[in-house]
N, C-alpha and C positions, 0 to 999 in steps of 0.2 A: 177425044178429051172434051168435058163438059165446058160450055163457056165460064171464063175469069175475067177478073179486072187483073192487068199489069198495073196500071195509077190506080193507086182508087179514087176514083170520081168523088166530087167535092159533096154534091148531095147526098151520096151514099152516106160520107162524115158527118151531114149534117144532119142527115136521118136517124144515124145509127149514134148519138152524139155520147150512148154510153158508156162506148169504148174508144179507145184509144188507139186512132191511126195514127198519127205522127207528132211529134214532142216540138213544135218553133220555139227557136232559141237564136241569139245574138250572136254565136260562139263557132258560127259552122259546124257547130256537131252532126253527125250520121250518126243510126243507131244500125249494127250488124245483127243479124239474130239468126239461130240458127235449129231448126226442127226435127225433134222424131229418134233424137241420139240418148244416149251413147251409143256408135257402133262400130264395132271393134275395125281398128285400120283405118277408116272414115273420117274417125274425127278424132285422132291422133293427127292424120292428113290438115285436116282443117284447124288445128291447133298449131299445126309446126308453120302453117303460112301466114296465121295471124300475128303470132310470132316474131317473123320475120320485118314486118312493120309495125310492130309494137302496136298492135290493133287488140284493143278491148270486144268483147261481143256478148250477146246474151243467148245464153241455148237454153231450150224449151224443151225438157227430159220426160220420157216416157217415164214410168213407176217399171215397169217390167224391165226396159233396157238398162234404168238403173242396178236393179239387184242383176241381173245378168252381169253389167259389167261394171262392179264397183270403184277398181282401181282406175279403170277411163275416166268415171266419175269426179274420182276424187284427183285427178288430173286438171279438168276444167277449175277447178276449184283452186288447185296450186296456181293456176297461170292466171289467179283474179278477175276471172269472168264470172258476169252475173249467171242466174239460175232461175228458169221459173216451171211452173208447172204444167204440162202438156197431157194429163190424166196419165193415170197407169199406162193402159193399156190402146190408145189413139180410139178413142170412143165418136160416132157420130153423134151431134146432140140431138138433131133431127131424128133421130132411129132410135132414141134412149130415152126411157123416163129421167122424170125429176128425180126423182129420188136413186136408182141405179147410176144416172150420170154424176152425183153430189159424191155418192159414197166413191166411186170412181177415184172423184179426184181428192177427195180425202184418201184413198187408198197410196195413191202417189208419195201425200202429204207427208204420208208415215215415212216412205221410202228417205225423203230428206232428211226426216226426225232422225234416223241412226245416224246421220253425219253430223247431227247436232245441228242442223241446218233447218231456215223456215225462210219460205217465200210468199210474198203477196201479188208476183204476178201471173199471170195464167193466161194461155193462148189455148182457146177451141180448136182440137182438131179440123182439118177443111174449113176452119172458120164459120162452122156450122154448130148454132146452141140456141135456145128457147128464150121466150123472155123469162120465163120462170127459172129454168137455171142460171141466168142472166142475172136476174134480183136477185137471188137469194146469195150466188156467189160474192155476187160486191157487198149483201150485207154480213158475208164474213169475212169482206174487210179487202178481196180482190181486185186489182187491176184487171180487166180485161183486154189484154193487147192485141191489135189487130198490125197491120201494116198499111204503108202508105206504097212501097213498092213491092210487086213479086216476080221473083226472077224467075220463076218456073219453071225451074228447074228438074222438077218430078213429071213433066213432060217428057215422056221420051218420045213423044212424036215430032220434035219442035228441034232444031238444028243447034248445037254450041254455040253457032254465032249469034241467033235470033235470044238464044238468051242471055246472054253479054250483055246484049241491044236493050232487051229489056229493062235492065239494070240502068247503066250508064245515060240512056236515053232521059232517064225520069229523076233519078237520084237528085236532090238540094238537102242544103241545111233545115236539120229536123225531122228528114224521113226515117220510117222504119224499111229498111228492108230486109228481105223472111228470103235463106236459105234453107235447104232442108242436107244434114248428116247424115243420108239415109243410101241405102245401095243401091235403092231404085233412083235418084236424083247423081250420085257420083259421074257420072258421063259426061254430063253438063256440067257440072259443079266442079270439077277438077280443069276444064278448059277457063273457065267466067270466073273465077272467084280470086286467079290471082291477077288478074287483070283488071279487077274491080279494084284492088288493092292499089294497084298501080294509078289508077285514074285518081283515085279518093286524095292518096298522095299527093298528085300532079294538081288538083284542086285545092288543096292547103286545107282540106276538111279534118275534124279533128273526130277520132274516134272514141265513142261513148258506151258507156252500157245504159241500158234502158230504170229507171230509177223507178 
């Protein structure tokens, strides 16, 4: 596995200041977020433990998983979680033109349109995008969300525990941190995530969606 940031380092935020790692707030909010879904069983899974603690989160929807699995879709939507855009189809920005990458995620955009839905925020696959699809995305009008912690869960070389660690280790008021929905991340993410829960609780943090 390629090197990541678990925290992201404060320079990187201050490098990259045009997106958005973490939200500081007075109010102990976390913000949960979740990647790469809708996928059948997964994130039914991740829905019935949020659930459980009355925890808000925001999932970052492929266009393709969308129309795959609508009623998931319109699931997340029943239990008042936010929604943002993840491109159609998990696009590298890096490996994509400007212009192939834009219609992309316009392509997604439409996916929400039948739900009668519209979102302004937007997470780059791998965290990987151009300054040009960078610009032109916030000048129609985009959030670009990044995170403040990654649980790492799409590591499968990386042990349950060590990704827990990850999480709990770095977690405060106002961080994003990035789950991924995905079948390749469930390993990890079925041991870490209700134990994340647990702690969040036990810290009197208050659960947020990302605005």
């Amino acid at each position: 596995m390629s090197f990541y940031w678990i925290k992201t380092n404060s320079l990187i935020k201050w490098i990259f200041s045009k997106y958005v790692w973490d939200i500081p707030n007075a109010e102990n909010k976390i913000y949960l977020s979740f990647d790469d879904g809708p996928t059948p069983e997964i994130t039914n899974w991740v829905l019935d433990q949020l659930q459980k603690h009355n925890a808000t989160a925001t999932f970052f929807c492929l266009g393709k998983n969308i129309e795959d699995e609508p009623q998931l879709f319109k699931k997340i939507i029943e239990r008042k979680h936010a929604i943002g855009n993840h491109t159609y189809n998990h696009l590298n920005g890096w490996k994509t033109t400007t212009k192939e990458y834009l219609k992309n995620v316009k392509h997604c955009a439409k996916t929400f349109s039948k739900f009668g839905l519209k979102t302004n925020l937007f997470r780059p696959p791998y965290g990987k995008m151009n300054t040009a699809q960078l610009d032109k995305l916030k000048r129609q009008g985009y959030k670009i969300i990044m995170w403040d912690v990654l649980s790492a869960d799409f590591d499968t070389t990386i042990s349950k525990e060590k990704c827990l660690k990850n999480v709990i280790s770095n977690i405060k008021p106002g961080s994003i941190i990035i789950f991924h929905d995905s079948v390749k991340a469930f390993q990890n993410l079925k041991y870490t995530l209700p134990k994340v829960l647990e702690f969040i609780d036990q810290k009197n943090y208050q659960y947020a969606k990302i605005p």
